[in-house]
C-alpha positions as CSV (number, residue, x, y, z in Angstrom):
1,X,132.1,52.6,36.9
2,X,132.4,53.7,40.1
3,X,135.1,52.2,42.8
4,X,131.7,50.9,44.9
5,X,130.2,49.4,42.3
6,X,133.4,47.4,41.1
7,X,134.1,46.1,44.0
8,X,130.5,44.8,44.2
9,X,131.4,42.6,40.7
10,X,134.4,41.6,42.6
11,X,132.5,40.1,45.6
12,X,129.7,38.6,43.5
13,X,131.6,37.0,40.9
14,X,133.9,35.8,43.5
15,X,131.1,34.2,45.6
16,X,129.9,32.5,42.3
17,X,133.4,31.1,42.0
18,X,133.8,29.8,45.0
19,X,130.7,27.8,44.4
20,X,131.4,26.7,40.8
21,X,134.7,25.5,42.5
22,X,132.9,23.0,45.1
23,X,130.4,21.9,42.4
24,X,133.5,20.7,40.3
25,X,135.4,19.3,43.2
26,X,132.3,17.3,43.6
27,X,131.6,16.4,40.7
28,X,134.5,15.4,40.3
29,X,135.0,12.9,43.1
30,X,131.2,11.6,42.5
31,X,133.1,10.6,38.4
32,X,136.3,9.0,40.3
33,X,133.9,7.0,42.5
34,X,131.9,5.7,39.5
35,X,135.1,5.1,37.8
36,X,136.2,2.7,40.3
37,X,132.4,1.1,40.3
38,X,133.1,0.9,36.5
39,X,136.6,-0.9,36.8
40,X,136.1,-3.3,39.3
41,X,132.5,-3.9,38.0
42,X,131.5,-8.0,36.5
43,X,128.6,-7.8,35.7
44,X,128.0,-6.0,32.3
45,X,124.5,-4.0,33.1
46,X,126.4,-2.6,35.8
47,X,129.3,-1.8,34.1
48,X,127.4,0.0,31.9
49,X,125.8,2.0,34.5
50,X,128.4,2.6,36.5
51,X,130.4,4.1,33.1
52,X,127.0,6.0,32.1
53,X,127.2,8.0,35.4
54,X,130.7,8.8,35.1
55,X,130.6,10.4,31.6
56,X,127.6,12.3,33.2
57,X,129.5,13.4,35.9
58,X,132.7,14.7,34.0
59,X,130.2,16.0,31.1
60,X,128.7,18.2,33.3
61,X,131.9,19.1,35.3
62,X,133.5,19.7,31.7
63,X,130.9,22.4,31.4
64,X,130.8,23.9,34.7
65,X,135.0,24.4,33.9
66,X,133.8,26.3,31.2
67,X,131.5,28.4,33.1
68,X,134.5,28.7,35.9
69,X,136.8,30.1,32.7
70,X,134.4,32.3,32.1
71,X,133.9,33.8,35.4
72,X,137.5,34.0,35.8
73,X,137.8,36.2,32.0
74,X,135.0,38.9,34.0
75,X,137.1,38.8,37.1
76,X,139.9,39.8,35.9
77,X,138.3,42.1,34.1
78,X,136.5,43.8,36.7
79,X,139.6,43.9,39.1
80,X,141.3,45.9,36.6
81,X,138.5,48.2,36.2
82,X,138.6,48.4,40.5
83,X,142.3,48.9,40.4
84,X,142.1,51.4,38.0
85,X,139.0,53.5,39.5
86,X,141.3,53.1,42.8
87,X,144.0,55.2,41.1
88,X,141.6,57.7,40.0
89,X,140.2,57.9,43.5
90,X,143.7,58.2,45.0
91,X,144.5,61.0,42.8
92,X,141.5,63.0,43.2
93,X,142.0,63.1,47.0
94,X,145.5,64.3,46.4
């Protein structure tokens, strides 16, 4: 592929990244607030609710950290296909 086009992956899978990553992070701090619900929690029902949403929460974080590996996997990927289309450009203008 060409140089353009590579960096194009680069930008879009970077921008996808970035917003996996805040998902997670909040995701993650929604699962460590219904953890605390959970703990300090009397009343079974509410107990059980409050553990219900966390193992939603940190299911769904657990696959969006899959998703995020993946992304990762066709950056690298792609920035290895830029860096070496970057060479080729360099030594054609030479």
């Amino acid at each position: 592929m060409s140089l353009v086009n590579e960096a194009g992956y680069l930008y879009v899978l970077s921008k996808k990244l970035t917003k996996i990553n805040k998902v997670i992070l909040a995701l993650t701090d929604e699962a460590k607030h219904h953890q605390a619900k959970h703990s300090s929690e009397i009343h079974p029902k509410k107990k059980e609710k409050y553990g219900r949403k966390h193992r939603k929460a940190m299911e769904t974080a657990q696959h969006l950290l899959k998703e995020r590996s993946h992304l990762a996997q066709q950056l690298h990927h792609h920035y290895v296909a830029f860096a070496n289309a970057m060479q080729k450009e360099m030594r054609k203008g030479h």
